[in-house]
N, C-alpha and C positions, 0 to 999 in steps of 0.2 A: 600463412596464406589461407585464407577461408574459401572453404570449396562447398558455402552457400547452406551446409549444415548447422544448426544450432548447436552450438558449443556449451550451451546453459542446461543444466539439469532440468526435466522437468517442473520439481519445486519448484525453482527459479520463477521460471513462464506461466504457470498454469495461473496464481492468482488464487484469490479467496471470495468465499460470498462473504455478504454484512454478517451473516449466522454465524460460518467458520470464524469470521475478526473477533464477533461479540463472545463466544465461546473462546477463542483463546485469551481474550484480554479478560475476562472474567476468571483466568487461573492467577492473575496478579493477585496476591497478598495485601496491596498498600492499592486501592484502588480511587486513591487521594493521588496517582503517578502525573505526571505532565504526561501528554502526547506526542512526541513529535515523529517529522518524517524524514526519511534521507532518500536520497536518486542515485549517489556512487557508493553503496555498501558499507557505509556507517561513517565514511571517513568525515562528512560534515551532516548534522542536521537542522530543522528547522520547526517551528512549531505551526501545528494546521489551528489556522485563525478560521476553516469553514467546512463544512460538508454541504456539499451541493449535488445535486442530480443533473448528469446530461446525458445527452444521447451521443454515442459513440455508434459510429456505422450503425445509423438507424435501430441503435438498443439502448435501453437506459443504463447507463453504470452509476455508481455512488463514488463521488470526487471527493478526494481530501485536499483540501487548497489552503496553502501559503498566501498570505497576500501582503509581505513587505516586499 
C-alpha cells in the first residue's frame, strides 16, 4: 500500500542535463552504438527517431522521441 512516499531512489527521479547525458555517453568506447530508449527498466526498447525541445510546465526540457 503506498502512503504517498516515493519508493524510487533518488537516481531514479532526479534526471540528467544534455551535459550530464553527453558526458556519460561520451565514456562509450564504440561511439558508432545505436541509441535507444526504454520506459519499464530495460525490459523492452525502442530507438529515438528525434530529439526535440518542449516546454514542460512552462520550462524547456530536451525530448527523446520514438515515432513508430
Amino acid at each position: 500500500m503506498s502512503n504517498g512516499v516515493n519508493e524510487n531512489p533518488e537516481w531514479v527521479t532526479r534526471g540528467k542535463t544534455i551535459k550530464q547525458l553527453i558526458k556519460e555517453l561520451q565514456t562509450f568506447e564504440d561511439q558508432g552504438l545505436e541509441v535507444k530508449i526504454s520506459v519499464d527498466g530495460g525490459e523492452s526498447s525502442k530507438c529515438i527517431s528525434l530529439v526535440g525541445k518542449e516546454h514542460e510546465n512552462g520550462e524547456a526540457v530536451c525530448l527523446l522521441i520514438n515515432c513508430e
